[in-house]
C-alpha positions in Angstrom: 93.5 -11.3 5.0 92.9 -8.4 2.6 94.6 -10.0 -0.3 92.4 -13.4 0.0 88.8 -11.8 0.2 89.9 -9.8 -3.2 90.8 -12.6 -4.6 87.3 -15.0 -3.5 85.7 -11.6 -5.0 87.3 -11.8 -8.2 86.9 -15.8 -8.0 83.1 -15.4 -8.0 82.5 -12.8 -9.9 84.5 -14.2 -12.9 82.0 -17.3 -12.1 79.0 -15.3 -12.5 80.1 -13.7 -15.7 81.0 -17.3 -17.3 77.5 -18.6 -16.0 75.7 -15.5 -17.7 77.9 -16.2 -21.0 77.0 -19.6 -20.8 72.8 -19.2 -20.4 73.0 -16.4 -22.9 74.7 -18.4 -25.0 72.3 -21.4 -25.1 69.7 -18.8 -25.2 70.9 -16.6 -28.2 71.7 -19.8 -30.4 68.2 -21.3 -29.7 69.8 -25.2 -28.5 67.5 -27.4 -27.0 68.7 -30.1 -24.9 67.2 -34.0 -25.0 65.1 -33.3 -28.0 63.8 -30.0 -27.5 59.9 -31.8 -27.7 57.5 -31.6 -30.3 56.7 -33.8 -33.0 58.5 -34.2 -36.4 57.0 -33.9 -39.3 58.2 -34.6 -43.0 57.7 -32.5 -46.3 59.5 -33.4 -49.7 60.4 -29.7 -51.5 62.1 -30.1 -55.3 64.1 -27.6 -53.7 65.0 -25.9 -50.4 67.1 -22.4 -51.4 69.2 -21.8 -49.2 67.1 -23.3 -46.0 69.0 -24.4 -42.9 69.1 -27.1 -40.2 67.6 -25.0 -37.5 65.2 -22.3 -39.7 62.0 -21.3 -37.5 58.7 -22.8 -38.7 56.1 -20.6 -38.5 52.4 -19.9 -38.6 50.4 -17.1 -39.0 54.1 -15.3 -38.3 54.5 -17.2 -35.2 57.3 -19.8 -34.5 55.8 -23.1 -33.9 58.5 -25.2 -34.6 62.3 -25.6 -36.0 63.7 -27.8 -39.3 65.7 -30.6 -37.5 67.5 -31.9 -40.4 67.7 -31.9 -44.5 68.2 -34.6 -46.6 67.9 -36.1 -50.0 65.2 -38.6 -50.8 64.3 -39.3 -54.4 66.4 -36.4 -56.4 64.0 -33.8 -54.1 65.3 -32.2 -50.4 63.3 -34.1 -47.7 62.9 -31.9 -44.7 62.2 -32.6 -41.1 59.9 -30.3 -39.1 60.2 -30.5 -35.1 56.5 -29.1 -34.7 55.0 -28.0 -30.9 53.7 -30.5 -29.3 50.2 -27.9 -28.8 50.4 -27.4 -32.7 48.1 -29.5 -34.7 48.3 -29.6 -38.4 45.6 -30.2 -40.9 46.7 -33.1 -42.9 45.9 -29.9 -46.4 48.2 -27.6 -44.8 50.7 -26.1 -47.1 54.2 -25.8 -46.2 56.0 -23.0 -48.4 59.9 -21.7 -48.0 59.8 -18.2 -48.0 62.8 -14.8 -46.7 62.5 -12.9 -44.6 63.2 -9.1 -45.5 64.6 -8.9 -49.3 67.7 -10.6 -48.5 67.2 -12.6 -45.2 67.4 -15.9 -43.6 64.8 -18.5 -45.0 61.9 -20.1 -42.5 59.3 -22.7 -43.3 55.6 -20.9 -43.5 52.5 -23.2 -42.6 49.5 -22.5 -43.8 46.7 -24.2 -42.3 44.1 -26.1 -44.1 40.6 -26.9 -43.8 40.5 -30.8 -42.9 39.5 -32.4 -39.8 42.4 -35.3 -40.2 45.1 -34.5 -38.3 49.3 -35.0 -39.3 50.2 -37.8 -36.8 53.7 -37.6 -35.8 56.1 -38.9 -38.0 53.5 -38.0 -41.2 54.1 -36.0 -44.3 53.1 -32.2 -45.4 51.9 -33.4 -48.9 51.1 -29.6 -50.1 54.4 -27.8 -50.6 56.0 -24.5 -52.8 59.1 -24.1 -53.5 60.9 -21.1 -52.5 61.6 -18.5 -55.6 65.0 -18.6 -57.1 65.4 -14.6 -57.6 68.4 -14.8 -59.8 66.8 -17.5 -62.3 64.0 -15.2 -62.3 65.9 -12.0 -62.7 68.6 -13.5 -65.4 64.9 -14.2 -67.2 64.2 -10.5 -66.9 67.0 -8.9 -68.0 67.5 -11.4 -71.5 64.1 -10.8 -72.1 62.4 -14.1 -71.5 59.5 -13.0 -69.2 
């Protein structure tokens, strides 16, 4: 009788640590599940630099949204924003790639505009920069073409 309430122990406690691996995982690698909500949103960069399917989007340093997918429209990366569905963004707001830290992951920085038009969803960010290419502009440097 000893031997079995060991082993119902063991049972459910090996259950409890593979349903805490489980939520931290989903957790830690930021899925969402049936869409995740928000809004997309579309912006056309010449290039993207190292951006990735699942960068934050942020505002005023605060996360208001992920990039759902890249693609290639034109010859230029076409990238789809999943914005909050709170969020609302002025139909000037300028949508720049930028790193964080020196050598860190990119992220999508909004900054807001002035209009009163809204972005429906499904519309376009037409004000966008390019994220700096360090070593075009350091190969520049050190040949002496600044």
């Amino acid at each position: 009788m000893e031997r079995r309430s060991v082993n119902i122990a063991v049972g459910l406690f090996l259950l409890l640590g593979l349903l805490a691996l489980g939520y931290l995982s989903v957790k830690l690698g930021r899925v969402s599940f049936l869409g995740g909500g928000g809004y997309p949103v579309f912006a056309q960069f010449p290039s993207v630099g190292g951006l990735k399917t699942g960068s934050s989007v942020e505002i005023a340093g605060v996360e208001v949204g992920r990039v759902e997918n890249i693609g290639l429209k034109d010859y230029e990366a076409l990238v789809t924003l999943r914005i909050s569905g709170g969020v609302k963004l002025q139909e000037d707001a300028i949508a720049s790639i930028k790193t964080k830290g020196l050598i860190g992951e990119k992220y999508v920085r909004i900054s807001p505009g002035g209009s009163e038009k809204i972005i429906p969803p499904g519309g376009r960010i037409r004000e966008v920069e390019a994220p700096v290419d360090f070593e075009e502009l350091l190969s520049k440097y050190i040949f002496g073409k600044v």
